[in-house]
Steps between C-alpha positions, in 0.01 A plus 500: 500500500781765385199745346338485866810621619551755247122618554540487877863698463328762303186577783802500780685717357186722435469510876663761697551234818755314244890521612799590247593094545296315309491809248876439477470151490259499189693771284787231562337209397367686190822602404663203505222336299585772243859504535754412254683376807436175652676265752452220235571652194195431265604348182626208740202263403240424749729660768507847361157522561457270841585807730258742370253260510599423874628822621247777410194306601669441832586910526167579393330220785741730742385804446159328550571416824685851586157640442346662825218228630201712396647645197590133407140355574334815346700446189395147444161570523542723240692315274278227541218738394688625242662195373256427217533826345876458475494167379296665158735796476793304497356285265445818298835646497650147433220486179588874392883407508468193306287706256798752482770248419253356282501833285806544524624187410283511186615891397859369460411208307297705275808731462777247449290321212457846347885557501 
């Protein structure tokens, strides 16, 4: 559900109809997800990580909402058109990271036994 949003976030905010709100409220939400500081301080177990999981994806449903009607239904229909496409290039990126840490995991073991 949260990558609909995202998709649907990103075709608003293409749209010149779209208001500075739920522009605002998104660059929030993504910088608290990002943010060293939280309301529940993260190394707190289970807690630490209960409010991101609860508060962006209720920002992000916001600024959903905020959308303009038209821009709003407009953007779903693209997202929904577009959703499949995503889904593989996030796959991708996730694969291509994994690969990285992968190599890079292996290039320090390689040096350390060499040392």
């Amino acid at each position: 559900m949260i990558k609909k949003e995202i998709l649907v976030l990103y075709y608003g905010f293409r749209d010149q109809r779209t208001g500075i709100g739920p522009k605002l409220i998104t660059l929030l939400a993504m910088i608290y997800l990002i943010s060293p500081i939280d309301l529940i301080p993260d190394f707190i177990p289970f807690f630490g990580y209960l409010d991101d999981l609860i508060l962006v994806p209720l920002l992000l449903n916001l600024a959903v909402q905020m959308l303009p009607v038209e821009v709003r239904e407009r953007s779903m229909d693209k997202a929904a058109a577009r959703h499949q496409q995503f889904r593989w290039l996030l796959i991708l990126i996730i694969g291509m990271f994994l690969l990285i840490l992968f190599a890079i995991f292996f290039l320090i073991r390689h040096f350390m036994n060499r040392i």
